[in-house]
mmCIF file of the N, C-alpha and C atoms, coordinates in Angstrom:
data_MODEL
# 
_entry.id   MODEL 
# 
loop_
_atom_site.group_PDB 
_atom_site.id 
_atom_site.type_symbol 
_atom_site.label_atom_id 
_atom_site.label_alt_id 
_atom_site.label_comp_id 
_atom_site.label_asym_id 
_atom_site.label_entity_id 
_atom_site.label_seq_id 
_atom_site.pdbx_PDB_ins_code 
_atom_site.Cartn_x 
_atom_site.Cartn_y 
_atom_site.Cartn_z 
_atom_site.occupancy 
_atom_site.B_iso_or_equiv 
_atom_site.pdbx_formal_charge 
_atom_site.auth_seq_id 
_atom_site.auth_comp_id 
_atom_site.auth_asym_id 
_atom_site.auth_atom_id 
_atom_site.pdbx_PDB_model_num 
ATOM 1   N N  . UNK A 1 1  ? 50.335 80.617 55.712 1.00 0.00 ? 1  UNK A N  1 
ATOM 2   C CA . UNK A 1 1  ? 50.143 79.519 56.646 1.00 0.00 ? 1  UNK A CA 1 
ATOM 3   C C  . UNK A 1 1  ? 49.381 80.025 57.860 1.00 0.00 ? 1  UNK A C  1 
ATOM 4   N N  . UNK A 1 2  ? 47.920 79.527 57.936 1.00 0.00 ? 2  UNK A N  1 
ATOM 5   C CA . UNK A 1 2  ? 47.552 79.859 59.156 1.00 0.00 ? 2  UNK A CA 1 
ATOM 6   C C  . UNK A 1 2  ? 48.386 78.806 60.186 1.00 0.00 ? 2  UNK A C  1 
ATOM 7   N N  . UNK A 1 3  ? 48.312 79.808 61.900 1.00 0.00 ? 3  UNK A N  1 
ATOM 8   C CA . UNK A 1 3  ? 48.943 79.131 62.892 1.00 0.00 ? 3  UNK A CA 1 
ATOM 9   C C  . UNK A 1 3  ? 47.657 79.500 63.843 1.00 0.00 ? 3  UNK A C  1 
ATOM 10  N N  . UNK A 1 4  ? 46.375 80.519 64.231 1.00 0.00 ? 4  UNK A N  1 
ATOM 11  C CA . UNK A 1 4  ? 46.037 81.032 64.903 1.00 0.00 ? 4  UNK A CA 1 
ATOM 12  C C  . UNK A 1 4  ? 45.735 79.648 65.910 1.00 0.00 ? 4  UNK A C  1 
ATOM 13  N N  . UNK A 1 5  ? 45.627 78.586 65.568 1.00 0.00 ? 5  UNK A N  1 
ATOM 14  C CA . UNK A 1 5  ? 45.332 77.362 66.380 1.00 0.00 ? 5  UNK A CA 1 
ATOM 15  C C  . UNK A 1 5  ? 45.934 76.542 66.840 1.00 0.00 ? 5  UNK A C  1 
ATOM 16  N N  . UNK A 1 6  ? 47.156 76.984 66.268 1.00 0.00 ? 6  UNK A N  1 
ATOM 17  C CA . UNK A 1 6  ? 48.570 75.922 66.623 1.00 0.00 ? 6  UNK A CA 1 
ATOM 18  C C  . UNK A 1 6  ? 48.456 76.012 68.224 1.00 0.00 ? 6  UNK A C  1 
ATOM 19  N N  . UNK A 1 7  ? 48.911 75.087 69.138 1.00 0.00 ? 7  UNK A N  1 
ATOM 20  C CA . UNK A 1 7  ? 49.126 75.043 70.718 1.00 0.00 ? 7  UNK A CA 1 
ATOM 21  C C  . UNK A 1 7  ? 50.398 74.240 70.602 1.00 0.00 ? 7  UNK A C  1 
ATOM 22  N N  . UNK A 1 8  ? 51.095 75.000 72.066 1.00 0.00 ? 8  UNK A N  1 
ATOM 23  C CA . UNK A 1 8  ? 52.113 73.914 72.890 1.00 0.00 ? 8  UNK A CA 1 
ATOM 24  C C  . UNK A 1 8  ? 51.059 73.709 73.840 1.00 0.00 ? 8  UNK A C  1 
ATOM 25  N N  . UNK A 1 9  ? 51.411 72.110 74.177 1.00 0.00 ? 9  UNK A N  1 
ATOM 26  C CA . UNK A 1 9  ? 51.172 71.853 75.493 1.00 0.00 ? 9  UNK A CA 1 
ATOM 27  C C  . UNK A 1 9  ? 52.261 71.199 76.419 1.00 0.00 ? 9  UNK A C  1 
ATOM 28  N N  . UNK A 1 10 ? 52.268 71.569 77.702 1.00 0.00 ? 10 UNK A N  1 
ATOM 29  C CA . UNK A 1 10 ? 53.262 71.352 78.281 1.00 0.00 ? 10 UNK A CA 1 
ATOM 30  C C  . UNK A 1 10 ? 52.774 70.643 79.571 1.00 0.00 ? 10 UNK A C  1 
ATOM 31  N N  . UNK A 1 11 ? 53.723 69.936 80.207 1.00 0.00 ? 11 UNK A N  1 
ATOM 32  C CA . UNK A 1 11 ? 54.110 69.083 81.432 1.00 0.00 ? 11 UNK A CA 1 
ATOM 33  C C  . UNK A 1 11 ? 54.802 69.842 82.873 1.00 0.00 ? 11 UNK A C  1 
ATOM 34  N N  . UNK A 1 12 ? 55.056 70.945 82.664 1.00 0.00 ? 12 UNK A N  1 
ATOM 35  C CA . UNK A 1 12 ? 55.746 71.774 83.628 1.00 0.00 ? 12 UNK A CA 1 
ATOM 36  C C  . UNK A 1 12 ? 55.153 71.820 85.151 1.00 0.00 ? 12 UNK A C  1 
ATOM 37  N N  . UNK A 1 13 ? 54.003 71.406 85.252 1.00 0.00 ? 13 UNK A N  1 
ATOM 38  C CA . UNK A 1 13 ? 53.115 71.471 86.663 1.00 0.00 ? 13 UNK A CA 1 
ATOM 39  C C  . UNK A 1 13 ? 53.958 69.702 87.012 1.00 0.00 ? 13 UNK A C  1 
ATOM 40  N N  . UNK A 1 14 ? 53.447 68.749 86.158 1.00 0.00 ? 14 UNK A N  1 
ATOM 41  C CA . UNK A 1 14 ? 53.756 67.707 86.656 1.00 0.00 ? 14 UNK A CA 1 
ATOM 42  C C  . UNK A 1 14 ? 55.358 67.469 86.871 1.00 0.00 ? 14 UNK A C  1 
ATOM 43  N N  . UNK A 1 15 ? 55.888 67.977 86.385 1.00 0.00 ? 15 UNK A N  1 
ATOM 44  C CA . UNK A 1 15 ? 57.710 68.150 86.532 1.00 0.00 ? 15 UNK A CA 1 
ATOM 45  C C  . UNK A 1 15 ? 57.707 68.937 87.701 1.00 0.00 ? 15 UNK A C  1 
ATOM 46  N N  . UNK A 1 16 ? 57.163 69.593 88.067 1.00 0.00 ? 16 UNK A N  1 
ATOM 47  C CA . UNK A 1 16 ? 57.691 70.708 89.040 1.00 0.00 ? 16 UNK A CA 1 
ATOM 48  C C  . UNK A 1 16 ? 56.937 69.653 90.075 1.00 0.00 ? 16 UNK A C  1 
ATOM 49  N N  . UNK A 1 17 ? 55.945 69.091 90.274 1.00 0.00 ? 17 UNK A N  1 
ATOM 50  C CA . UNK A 1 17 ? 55.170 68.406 91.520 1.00 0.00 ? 17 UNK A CA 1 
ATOM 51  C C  . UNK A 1 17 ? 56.108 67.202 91.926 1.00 0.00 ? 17 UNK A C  1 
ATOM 52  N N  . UNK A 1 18 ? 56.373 66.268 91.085 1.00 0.00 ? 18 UNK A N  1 
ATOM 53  C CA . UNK A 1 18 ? 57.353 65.422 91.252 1.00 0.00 ? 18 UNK A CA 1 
ATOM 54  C C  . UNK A 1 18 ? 58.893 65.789 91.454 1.00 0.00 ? 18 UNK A C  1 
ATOM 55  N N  . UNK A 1 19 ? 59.179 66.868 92.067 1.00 0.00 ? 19 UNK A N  1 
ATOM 56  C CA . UNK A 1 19 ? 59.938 67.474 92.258 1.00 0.00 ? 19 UNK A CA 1 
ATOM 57  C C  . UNK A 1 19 ? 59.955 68.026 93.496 1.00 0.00 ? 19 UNK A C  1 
ATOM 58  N N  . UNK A 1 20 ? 58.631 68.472 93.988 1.00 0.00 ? 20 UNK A N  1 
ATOM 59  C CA . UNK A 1 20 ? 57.969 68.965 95.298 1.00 0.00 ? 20 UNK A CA 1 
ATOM 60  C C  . UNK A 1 20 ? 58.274 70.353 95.276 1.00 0.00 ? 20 UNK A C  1 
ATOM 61  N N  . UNK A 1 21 ? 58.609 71.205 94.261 1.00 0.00 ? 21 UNK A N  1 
ATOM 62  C CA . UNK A 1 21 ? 59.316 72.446 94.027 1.00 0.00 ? 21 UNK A CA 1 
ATOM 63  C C  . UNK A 1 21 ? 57.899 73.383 93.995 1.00 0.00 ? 21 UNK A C  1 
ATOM 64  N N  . UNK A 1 22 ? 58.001 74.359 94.689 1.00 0.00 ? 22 UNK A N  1 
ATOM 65  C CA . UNK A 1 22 ? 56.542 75.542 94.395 1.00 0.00 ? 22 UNK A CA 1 
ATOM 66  C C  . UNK A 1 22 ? 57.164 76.624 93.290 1.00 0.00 ? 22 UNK A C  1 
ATOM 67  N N  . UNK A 1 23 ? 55.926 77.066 92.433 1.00 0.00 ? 23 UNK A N  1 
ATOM 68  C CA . UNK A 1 23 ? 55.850 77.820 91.686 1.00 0.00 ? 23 UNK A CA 1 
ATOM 69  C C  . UNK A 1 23 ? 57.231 79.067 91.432 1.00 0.00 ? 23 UNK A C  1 
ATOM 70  N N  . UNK A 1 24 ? 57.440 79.243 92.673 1.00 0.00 ? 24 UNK A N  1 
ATOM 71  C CA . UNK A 1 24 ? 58.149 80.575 93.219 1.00 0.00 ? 24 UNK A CA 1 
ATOM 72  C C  . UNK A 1 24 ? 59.815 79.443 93.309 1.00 0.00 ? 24 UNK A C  1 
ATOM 73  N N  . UNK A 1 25 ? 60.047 78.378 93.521 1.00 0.00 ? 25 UNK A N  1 
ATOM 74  C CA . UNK A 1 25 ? 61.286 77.624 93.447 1.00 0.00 ? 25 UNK A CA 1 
ATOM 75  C C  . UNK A 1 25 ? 61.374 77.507 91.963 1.00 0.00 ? 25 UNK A C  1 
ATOM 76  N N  . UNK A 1 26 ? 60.579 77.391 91.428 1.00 0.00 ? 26 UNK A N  1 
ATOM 77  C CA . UNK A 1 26 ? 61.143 76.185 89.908 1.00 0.00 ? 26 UNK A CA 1 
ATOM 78  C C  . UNK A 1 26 ? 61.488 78.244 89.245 1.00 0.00 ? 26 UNK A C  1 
ATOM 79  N N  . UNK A 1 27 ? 60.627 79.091 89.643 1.00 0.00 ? 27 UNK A N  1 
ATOM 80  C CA . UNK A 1 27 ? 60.597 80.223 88.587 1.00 0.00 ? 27 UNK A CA 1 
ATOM 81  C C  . UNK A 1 27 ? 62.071 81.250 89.043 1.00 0.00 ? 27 UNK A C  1 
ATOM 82  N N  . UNK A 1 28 ? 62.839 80.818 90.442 1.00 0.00 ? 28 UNK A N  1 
ATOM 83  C CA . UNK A 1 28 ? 64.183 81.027 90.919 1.00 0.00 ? 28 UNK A CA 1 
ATOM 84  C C  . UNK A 1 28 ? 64.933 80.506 90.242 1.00 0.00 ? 28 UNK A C  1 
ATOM 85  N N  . UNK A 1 29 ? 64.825 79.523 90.128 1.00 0.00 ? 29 UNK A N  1 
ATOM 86  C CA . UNK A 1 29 ? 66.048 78.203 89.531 1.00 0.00 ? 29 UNK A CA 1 
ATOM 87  C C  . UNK A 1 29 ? 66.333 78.146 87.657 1.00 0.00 ? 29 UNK A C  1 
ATOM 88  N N  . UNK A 1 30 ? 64.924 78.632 87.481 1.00 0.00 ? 30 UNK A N  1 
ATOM 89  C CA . UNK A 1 30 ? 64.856 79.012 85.331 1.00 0.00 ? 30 UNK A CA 1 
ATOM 90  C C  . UNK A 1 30 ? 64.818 80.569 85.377 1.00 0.00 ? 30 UNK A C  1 
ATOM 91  N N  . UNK A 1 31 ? 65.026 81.576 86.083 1.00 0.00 ? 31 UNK A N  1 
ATOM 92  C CA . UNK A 1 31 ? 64.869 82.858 86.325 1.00 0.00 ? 31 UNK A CA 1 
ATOM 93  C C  . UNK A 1 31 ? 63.978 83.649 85.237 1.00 0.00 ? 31 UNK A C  1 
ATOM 94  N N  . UNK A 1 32 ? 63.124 83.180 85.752 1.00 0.00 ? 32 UNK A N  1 
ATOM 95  C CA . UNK A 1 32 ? 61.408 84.262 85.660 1.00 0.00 ? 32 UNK A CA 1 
ATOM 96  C C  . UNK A 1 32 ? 60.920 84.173 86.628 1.00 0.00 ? 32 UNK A C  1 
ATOM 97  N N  . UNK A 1 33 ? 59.595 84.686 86.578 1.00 0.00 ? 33 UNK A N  1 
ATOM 98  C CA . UNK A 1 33 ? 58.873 85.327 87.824 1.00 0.00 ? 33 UNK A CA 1 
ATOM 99  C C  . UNK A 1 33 ? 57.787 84.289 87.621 1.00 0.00 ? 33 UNK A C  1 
ATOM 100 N N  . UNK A 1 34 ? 57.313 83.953 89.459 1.00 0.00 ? 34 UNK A N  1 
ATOM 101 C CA . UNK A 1 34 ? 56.365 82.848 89.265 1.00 0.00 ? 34 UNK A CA 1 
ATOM 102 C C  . UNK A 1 34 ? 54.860 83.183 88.735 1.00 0.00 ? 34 UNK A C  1 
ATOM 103 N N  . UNK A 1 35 ? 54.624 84.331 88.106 1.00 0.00 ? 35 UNK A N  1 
ATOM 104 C CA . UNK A 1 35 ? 53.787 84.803 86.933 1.00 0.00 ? 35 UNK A CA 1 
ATOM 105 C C  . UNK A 1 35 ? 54.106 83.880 86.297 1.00 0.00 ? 35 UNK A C  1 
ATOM 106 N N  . UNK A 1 36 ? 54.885 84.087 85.514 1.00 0.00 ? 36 UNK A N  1 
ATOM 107 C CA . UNK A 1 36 ? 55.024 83.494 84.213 1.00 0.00 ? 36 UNK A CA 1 
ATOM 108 C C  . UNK A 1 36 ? 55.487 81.481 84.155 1.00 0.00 ? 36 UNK A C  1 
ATOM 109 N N  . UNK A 1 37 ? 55.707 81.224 85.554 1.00 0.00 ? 37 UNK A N  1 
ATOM 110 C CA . UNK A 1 37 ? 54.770 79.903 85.654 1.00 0.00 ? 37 UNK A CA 1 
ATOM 111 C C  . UNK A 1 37 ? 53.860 79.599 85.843 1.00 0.00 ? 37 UNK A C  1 
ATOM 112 N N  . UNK A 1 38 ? 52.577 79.917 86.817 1.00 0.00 ? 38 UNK A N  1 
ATOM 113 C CA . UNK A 1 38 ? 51.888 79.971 86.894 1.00 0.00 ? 38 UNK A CA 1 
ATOM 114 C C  . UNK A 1 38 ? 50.888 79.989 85.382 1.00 0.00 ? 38 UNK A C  1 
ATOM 115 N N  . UNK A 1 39 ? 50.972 81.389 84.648 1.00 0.00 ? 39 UNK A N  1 
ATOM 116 C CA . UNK A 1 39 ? 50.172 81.068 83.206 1.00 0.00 ? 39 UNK A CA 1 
ATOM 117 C C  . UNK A 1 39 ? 51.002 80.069 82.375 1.00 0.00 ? 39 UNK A C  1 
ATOM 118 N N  . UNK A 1 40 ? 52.070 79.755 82.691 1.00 0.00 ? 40 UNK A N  1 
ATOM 119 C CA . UNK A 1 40 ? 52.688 78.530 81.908 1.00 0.00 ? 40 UNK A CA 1 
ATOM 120 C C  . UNK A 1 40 ? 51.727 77.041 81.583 1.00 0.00 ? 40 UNK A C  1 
ATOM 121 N N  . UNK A 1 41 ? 51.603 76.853 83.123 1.00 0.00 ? 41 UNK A N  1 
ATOM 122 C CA . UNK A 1 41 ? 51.056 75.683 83.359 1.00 0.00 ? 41 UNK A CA 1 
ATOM 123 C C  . UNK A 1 41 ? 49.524 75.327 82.922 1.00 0.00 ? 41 UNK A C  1 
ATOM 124 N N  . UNK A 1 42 ? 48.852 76.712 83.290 1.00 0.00 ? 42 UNK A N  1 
ATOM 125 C CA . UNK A 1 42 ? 47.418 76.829 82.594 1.00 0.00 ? 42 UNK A CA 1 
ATOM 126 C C  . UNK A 1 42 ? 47.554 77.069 81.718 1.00 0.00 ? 42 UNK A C  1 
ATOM 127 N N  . UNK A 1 43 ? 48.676 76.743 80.613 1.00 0.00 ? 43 UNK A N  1 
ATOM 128 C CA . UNK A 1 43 ? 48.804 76.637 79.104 1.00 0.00 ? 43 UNK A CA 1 
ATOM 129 C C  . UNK A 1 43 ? 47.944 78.124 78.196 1.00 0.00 ? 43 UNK A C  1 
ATOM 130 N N  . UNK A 1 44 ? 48.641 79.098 79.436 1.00 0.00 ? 44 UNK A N  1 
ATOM 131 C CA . UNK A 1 44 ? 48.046 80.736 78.727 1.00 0.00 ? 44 UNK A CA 1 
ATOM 132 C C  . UNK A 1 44 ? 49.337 81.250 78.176 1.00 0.00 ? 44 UNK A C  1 
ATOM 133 N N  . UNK A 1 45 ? 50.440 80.711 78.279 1.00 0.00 ? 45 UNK A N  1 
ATOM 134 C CA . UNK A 1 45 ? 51.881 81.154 78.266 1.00 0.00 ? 45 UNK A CA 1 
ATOM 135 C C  . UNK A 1 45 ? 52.615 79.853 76.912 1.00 0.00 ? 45 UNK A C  1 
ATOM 136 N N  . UNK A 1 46 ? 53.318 80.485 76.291 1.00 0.00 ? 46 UNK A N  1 
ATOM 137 C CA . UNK A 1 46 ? 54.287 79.150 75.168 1.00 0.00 ? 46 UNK A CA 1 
ATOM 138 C C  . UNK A 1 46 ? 55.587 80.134 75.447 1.00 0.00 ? 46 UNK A C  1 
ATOM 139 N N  . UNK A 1 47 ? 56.738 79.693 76.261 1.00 0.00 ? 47 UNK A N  1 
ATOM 140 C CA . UNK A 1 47 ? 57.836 79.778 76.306 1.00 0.00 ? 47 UNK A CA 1 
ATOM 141 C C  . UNK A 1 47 ? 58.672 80.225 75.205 1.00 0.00 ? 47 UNK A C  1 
ATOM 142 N N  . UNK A 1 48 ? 59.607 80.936 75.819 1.00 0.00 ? 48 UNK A N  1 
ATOM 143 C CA . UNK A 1 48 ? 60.656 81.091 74.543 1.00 0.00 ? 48 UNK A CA 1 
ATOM 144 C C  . UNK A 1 48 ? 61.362 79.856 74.429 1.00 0.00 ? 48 UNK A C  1 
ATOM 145 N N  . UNK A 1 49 ? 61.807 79.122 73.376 1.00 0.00 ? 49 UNK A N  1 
ATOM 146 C CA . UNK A 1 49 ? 63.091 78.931 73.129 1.00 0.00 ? 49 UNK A CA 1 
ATOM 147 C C  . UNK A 1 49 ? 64.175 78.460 74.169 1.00 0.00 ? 49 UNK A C  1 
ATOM 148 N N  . UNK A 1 50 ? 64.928 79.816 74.458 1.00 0.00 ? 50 UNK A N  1 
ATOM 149 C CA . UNK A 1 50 ? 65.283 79.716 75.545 1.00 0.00 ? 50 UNK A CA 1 
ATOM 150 C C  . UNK A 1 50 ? 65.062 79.159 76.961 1.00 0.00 ? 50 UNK A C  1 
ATOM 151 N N  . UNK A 1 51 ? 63.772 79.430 77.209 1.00 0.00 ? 51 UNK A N  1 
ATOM 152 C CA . UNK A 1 51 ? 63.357 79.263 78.611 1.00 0.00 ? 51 UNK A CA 1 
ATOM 153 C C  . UNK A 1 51 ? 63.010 77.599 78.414 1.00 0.00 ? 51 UNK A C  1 
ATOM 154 N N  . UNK A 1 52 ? 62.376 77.381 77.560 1.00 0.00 ? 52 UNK A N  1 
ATOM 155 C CA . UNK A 1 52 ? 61.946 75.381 76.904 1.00 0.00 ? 52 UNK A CA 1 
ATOM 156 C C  . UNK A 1 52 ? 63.176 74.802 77.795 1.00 0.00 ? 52 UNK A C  1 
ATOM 157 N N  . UNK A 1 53 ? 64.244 75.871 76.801 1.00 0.00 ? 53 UNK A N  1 
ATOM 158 C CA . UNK A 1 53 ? 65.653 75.027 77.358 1.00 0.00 ? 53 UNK A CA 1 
ATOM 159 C C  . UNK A 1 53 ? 66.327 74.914 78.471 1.00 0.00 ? 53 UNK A C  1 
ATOM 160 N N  . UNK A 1 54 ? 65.969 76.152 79.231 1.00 0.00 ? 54 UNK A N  1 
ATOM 161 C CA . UNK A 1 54 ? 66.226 75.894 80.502 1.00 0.00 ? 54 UNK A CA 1 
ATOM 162 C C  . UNK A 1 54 ? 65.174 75.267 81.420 1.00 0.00 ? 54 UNK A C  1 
ATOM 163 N N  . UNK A 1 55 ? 64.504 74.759 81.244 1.00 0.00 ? 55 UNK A N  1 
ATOM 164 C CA . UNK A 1 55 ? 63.121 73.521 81.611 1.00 0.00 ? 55 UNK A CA 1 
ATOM 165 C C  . UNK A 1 55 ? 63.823 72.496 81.608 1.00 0.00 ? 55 UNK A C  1 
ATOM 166 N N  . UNK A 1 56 ? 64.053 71.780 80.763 1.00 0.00 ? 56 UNK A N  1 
ATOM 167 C CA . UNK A 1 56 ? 64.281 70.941 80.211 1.00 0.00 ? 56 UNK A CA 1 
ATOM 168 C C  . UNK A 1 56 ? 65.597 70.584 80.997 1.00 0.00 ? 56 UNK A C  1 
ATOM 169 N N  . UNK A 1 57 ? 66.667 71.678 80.826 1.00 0.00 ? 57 UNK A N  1 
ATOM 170 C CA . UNK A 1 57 ? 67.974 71.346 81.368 1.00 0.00 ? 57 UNK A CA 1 
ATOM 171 C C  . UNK A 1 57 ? 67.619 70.877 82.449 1.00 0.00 ? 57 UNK A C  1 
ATOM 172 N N  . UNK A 1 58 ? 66.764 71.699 83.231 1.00 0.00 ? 58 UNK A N  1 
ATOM 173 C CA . UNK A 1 58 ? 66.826 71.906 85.246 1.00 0.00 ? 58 UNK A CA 1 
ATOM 174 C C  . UNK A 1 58 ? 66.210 70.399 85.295 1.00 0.00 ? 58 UNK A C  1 
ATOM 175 N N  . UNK A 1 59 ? 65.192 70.090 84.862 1.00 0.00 ? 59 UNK A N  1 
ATOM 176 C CA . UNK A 1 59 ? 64.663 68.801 85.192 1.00 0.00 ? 59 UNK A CA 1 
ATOM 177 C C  . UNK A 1 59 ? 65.355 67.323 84.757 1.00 0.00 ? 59 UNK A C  1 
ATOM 178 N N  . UNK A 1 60 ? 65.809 67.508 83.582 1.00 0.00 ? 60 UNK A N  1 
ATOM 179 C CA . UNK A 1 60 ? 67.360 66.736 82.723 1.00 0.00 ? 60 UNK A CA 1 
ATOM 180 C C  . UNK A 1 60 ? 66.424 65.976 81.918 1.00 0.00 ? 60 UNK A C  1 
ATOM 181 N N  . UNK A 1 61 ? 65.200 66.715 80.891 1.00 0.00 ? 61 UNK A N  1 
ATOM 182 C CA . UNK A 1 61 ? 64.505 66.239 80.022 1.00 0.00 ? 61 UNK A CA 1 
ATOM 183 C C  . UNK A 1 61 ? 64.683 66.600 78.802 1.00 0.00 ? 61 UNK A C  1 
ATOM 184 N N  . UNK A 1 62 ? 63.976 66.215 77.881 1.00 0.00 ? 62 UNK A N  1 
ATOM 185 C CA . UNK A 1 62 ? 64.440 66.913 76.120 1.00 0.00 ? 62 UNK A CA 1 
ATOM 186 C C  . UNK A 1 62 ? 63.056 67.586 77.036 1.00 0.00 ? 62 UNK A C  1 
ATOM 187 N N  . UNK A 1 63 ? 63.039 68.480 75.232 1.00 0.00 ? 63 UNK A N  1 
ATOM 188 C CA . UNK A 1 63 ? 62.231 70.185 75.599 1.00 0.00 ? 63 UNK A CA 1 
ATOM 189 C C  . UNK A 1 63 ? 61.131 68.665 75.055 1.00 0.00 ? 63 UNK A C  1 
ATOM 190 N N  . UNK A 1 64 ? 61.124 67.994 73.936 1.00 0.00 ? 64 UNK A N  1 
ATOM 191 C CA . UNK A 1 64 ? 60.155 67.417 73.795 1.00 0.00 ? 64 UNK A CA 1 
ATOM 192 C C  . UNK A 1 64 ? 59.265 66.436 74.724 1.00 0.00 ? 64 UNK A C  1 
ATOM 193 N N  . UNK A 1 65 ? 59.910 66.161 76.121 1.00 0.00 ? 65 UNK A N  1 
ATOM 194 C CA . UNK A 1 65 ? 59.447 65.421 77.049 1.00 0.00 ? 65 UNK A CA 1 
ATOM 195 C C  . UNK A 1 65 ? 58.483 66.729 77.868 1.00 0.00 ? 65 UNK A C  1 
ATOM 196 N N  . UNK A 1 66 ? 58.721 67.795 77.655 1.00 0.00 ? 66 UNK A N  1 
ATOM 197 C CA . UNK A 1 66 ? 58.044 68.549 78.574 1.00 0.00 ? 66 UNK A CA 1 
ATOM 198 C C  . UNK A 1 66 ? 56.781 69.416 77.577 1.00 0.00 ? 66 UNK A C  1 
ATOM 199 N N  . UNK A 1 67 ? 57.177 69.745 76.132 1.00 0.00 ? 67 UNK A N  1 
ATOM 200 C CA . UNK A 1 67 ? 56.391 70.234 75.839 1.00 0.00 ? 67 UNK A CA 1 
ATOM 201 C C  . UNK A 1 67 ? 56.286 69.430 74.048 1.00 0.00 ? 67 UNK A C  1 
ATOM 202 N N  . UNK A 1 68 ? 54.473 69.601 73.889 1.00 0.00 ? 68 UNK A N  1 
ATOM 203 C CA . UNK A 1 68 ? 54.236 69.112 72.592 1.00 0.00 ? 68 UNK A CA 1 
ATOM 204 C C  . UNK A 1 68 ? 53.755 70.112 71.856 1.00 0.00 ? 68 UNK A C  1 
ATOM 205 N N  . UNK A 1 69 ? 54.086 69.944 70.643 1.00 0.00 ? 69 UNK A N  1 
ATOM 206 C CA . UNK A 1 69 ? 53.317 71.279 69.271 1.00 0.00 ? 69 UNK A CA 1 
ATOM 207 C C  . UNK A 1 69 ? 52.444 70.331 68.834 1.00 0.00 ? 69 UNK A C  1 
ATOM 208 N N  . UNK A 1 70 ? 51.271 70.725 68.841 1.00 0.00 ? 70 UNK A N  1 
ATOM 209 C CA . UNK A 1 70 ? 50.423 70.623 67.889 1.00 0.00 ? 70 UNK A CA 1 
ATOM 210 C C  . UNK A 1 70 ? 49.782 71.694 66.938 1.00 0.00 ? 70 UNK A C  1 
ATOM 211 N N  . UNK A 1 71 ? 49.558 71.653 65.402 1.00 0.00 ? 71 UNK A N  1 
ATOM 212 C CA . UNK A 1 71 ? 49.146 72.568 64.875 1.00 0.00 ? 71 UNK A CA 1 
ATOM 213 C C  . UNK A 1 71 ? 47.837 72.393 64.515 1.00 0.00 ? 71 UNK A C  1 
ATOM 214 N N  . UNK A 1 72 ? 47.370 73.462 63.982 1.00 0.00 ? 72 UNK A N  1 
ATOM 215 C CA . UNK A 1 72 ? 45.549 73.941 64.546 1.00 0.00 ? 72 UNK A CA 1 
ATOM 216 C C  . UNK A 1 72 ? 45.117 73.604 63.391 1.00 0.00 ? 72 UNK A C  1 
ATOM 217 N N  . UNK A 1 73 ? 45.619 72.543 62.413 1.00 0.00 ? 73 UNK A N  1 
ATOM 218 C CA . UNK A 1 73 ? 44.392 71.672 61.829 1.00 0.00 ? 73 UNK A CA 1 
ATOM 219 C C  . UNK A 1 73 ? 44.449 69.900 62.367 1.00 0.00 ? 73 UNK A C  1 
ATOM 220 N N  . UNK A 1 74 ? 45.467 69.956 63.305 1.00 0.00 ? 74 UNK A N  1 
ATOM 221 C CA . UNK A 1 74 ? 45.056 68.265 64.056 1.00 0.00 ? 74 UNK A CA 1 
ATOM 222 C C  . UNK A 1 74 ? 43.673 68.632 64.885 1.00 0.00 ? 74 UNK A C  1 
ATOM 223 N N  . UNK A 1 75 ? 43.206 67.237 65.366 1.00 0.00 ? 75 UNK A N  1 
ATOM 224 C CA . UNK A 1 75 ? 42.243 66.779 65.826 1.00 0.00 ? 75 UNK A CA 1 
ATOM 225 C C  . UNK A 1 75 ? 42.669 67.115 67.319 1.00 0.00 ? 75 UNK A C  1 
ATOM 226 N N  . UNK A 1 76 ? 41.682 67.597 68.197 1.00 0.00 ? 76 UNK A N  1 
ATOM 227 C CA . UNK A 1 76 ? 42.441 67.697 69.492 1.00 0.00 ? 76 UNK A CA 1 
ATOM 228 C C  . UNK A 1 76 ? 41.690 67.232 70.518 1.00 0.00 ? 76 UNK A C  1 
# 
């Protein structure tokens, strides 16, 4: 099975803005470093698992409201 094209895309900038929370708050509150929001948001980063879930919790969304799979033979 190729995946090399598969993408998440995610909502995490717009959750965190409607929130008024900076980079360095939302990455305190899901404990990572605001690195790893930062390339989150410019969709250079796909989350663990884990971390989806603690997204999701903090904001009180499914992981699917914040992030979508698409695989790399859809149309994009």
């Amino acid at each position: 099975m190729k995946d090399s094209n598969d993408r998440i895309d995610n909502k995490v900038y717009e959750y965190r803005v409607l929130r008024h929370l900076s980079q360095s708050e939302l990455a305190d509150a899901v404990g990572v470093s605001k690195q790893t929001i930062l390339v989150m948001e410019k969709g250079n980063y796909s989350p663990s698992l884990i971390l989806a879930f603690r997204l999701a919790d903090y904001f009180g969304a499914s992981i699917t409201d914040i992030f979508n799979y698409h695989k790399g033979d859809e149309e994009q």
